[in-house]
N, C-alpha and C positions, 0 to 999 in steps of 0.2 A: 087549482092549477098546479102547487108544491104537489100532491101528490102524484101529478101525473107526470113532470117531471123524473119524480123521486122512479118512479113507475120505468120508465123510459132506461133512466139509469141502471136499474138495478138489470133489466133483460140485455143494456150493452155489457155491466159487468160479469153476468153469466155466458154471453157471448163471447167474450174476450177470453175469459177463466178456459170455456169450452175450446176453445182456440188453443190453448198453452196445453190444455191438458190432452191434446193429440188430435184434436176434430180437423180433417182435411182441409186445407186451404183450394189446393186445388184437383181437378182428376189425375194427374200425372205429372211426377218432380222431371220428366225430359224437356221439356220445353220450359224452363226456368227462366232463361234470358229475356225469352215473348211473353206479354202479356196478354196476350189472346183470351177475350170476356166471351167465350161461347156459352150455350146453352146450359153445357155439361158442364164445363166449370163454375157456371152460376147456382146452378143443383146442390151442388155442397154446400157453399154460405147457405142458402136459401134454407136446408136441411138444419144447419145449423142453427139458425137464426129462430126457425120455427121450434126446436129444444130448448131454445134458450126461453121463449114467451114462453112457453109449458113449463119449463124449470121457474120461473118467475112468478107465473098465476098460481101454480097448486101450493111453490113455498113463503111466497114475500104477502099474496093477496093479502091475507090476515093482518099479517104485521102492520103493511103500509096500511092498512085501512082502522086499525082496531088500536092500534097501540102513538101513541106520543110518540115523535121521534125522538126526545130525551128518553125513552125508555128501549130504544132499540141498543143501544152500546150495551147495556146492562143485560141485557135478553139474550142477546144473539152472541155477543162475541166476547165477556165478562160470562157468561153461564150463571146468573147471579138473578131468574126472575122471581120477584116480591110478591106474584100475587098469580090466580089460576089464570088469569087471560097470559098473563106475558108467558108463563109456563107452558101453558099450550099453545103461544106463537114458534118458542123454543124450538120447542119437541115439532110443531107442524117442519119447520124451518127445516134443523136437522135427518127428520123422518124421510124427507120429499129429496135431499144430498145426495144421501148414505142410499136410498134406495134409488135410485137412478146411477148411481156407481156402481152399486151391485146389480143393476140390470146389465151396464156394462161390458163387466168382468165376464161375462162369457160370450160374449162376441167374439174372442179371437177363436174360443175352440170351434168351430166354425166355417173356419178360412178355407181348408181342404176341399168343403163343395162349392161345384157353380152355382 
């Protein structure tokens, strides 16, 4: 049950992170004042949501399943893992970030076509 919890948690805070770090809230900043829940503006969360489970399964699965959670501070956010499994939750962790950033980053060269 804690893991799946921990599970839940950790796709809201990639959802949220994905949120901050420019993911669309809605299809268009003119109509601000309405909150109008159409289709199209439900596609973006929806988009988003579903990056965030994929940011979640390919980087945290390992960790939440394989590792202590006393051993997650020390792994992941201290850089400091003791042994090959926390080493390569680490590395899975960071590998699964950095490369989905970098898939990112060239999205905007892009923009110029329909």
């Amino acid at each position: 049950y804690q893991r799946r919890v921990r599970g839940a948690f950790s796709v809201f805070a990639f959802f949220a992170s994905s949120i901050l770090f420019g993911a669309p809230l809605r299809s268009s900043t003119l109509d601000l004042p309405y909150l109008s829940l159409t289709n199209h503006n439900l596609s973006h969360l929806r988009e988003t949501l579903f990056f965030s489970v994929l940011l979640c399964l390919l980087s945290l699965l390992y960790v939440l399943f394989f590792l202590a959670p006393s051993v997650w501070w020390r792994a992941l956010v201290q850089l400091r893992p003791s042994n090959d499994s926390e080493r390569r939750g680490s590395i899975l962790f960071y590998a699964t970030v950095l490369g989905a950033w970098c898939g990112a980053l060239v999205i905007p060269l892009d923009w110029d076509r329909p």
